[in-house]
C-alpha positions as CSV (number, residue, x, y, z in Angstrom):
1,X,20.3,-0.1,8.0
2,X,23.0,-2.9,7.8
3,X,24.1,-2.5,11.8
4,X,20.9,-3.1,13.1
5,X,19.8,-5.8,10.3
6,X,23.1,-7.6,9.9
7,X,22.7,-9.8,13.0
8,X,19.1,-10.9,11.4
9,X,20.3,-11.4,7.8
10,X,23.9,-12.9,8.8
11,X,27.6,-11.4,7.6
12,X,27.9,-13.6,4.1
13,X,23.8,-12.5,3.0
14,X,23.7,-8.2,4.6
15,X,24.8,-7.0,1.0
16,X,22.1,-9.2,-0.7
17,X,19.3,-7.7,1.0
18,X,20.6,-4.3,2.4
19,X,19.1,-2.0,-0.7
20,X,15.8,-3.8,-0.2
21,X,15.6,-3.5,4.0
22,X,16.7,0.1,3.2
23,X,13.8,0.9,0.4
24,X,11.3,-1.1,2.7
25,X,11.9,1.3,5.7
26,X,11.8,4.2,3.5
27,X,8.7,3.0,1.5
28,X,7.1,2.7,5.6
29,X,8.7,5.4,7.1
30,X,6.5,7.5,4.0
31,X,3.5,5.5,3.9
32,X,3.1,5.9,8.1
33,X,3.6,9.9,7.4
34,X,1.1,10.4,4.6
35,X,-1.8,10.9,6.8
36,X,-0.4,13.6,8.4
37,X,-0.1,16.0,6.3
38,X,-3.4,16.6,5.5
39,X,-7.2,15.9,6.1
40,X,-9.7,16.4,3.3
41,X,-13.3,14.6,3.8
42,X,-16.4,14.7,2.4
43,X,-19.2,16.6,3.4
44,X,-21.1,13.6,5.3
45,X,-17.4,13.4,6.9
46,X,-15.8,10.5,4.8
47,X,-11.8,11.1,5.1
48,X,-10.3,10.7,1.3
49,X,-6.9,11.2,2.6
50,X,-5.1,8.7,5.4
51,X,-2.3,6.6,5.6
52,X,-2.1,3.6,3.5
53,X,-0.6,2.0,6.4
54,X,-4.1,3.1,8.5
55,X,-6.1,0.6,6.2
56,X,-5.5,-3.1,7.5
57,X,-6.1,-4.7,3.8
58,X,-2.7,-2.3,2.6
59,X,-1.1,-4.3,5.9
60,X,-2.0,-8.2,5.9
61,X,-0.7,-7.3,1.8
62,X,2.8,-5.9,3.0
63,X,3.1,-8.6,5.4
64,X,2.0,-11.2,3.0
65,X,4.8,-9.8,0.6
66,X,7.2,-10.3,3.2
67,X,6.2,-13.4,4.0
68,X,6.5,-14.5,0.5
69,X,9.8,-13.1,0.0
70,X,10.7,-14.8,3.4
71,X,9.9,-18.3,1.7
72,X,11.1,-17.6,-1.7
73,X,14.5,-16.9,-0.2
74,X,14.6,-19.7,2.0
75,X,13.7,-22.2,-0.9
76,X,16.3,-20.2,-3.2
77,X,19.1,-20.5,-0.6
78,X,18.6,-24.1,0.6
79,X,16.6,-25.7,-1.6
80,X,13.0,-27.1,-1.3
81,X,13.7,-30.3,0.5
82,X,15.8,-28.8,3.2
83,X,13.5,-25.7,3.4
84,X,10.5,-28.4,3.8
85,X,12.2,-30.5,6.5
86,X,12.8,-27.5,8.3
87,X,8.8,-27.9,8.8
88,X,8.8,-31.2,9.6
89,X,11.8,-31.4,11.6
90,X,10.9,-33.2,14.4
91,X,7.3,-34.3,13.1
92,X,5.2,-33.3,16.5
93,X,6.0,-29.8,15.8
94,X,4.9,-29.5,12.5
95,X,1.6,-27.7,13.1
96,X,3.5,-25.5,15.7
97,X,5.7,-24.3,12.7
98,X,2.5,-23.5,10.5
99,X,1.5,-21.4,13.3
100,X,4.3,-19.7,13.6
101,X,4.7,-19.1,10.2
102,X,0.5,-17.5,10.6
103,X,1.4,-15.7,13.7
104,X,4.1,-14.0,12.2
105,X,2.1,-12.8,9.7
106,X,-0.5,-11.7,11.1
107,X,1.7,-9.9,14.1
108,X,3.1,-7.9,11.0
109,X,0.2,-6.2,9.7
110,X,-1.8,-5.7,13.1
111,X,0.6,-4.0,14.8
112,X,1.6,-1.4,12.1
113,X,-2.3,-1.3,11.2
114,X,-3.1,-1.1,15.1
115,X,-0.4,2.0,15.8
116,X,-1.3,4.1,12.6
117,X,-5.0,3.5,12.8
118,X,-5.2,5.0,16.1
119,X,-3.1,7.9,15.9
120,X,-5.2,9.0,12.9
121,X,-8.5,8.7,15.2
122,X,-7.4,10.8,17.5
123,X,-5.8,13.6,15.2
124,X,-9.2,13.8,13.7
125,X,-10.8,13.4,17.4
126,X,-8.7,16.3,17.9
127,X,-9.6,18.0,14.8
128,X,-13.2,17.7,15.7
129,X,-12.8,19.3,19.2
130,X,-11.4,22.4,17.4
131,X,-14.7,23.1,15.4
132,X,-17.0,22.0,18.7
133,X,-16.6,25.5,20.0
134,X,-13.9,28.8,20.1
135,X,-13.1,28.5,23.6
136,X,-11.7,24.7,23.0
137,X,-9.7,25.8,19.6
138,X,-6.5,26.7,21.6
139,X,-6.1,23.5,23.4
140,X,-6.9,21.5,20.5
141,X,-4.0,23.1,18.4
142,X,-1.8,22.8,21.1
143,X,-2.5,19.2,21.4
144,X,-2.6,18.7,17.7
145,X,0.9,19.9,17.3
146,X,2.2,17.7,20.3
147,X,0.2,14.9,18.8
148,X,1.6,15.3,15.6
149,X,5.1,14.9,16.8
150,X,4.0,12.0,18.4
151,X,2.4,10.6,16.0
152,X,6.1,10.8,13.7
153,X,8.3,9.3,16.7
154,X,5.4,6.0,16.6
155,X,6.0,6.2,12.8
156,X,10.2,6.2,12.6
157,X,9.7,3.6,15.8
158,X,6.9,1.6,13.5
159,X,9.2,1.7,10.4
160,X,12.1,0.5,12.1
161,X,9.9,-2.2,13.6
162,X,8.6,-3.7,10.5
163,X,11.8,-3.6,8.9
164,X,13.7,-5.4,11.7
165,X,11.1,-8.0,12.4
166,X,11.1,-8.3,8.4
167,X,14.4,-9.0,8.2
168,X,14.5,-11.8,11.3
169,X,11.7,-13.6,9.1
170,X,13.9,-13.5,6.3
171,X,17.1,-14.2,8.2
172,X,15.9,-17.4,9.9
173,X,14.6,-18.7,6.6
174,X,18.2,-18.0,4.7
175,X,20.5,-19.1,7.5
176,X,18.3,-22.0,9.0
177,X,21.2,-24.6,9.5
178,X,23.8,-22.3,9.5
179,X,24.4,-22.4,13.2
């Protein structure tokens, strides 16, 4: 976790935030997996268990929580008026930076939401092909089982996504200035 984060978060700040870039991919790495394991629905076909990472409200909230921590650091390490200027540093650019800040975001949550979503469509597409009829029950398995180890390589790569792009956010607003 500190090699592939510490050119984000900078030499002097890796041990600051280390234990929390490590519990965040964890925390993903589980929440991506859950949905997995099994599928329990209702009888009109409602699925009660999924991924929290496969609902996009759990998302924009993760992201949000990173982009609070993002700020919070920033203002902590360099204060509010330099974190401010850093806005409106040259003035033109401003609403560029507010965009950014939007973009970044919402990029968070969709594409963790996007990747997890799907994969769980088309286990339970796959599911669903199993009980159509007998003769499609072997290929469905098969393609379960090759889906399902799939579907844990997008979640490890997902993980390790969020976490780097997490600590980039965080690392431009500590070390803004630093150059």
């Amino acid at each position: 976790m500190i090699s592939f984060s510490k050119g984000n978060i900078g030499e002097h700040y890796i041990k600051d935030y280390s234990l929390f870039l490590f519990s965040l991919f964890m925390f993903i790495l589980v929440a991506n997996n859950i949905g997995l394991m099994a599928k329990i629905q209702t009888t009109n076909g409602y699925n009660l268990w999924t991924s929290p990472t496969a609902n996009l409200g759990y998302d924009l909230s993760l992201s949000l929580l990173i982009t609070l921590i993002a700020h919070v650091e920033g203002v902590r390490r360099r204060g509010f008026k330099e974190y401010l200027k850093a806005f409106a540093t040259p003035g033109f650019m401003t609403p560029m930076n507010l965009l950014e800040e939007f973009t970044n975001f919402a990029s968070l949550a969709i594409r963790i939401y996007g990747n997890i979503f799907a994969g769980e469509v088309l286990a339970g597409l796959l599911l669903a092909l199993a009980q159509h009829a007998f003769y499609w029950y072997p290929i469905a398995f098969i393609g379960n089982m090759l889906w399902t180890a799939f579907s844990i390589f997008i979640s490890c790569i997902q993980a390790y996504v969020f976490t780097m792009l997490s600590s980039m956010y965080i690392g431009k607003k500590i070390n803004e200035g630093e150059e």
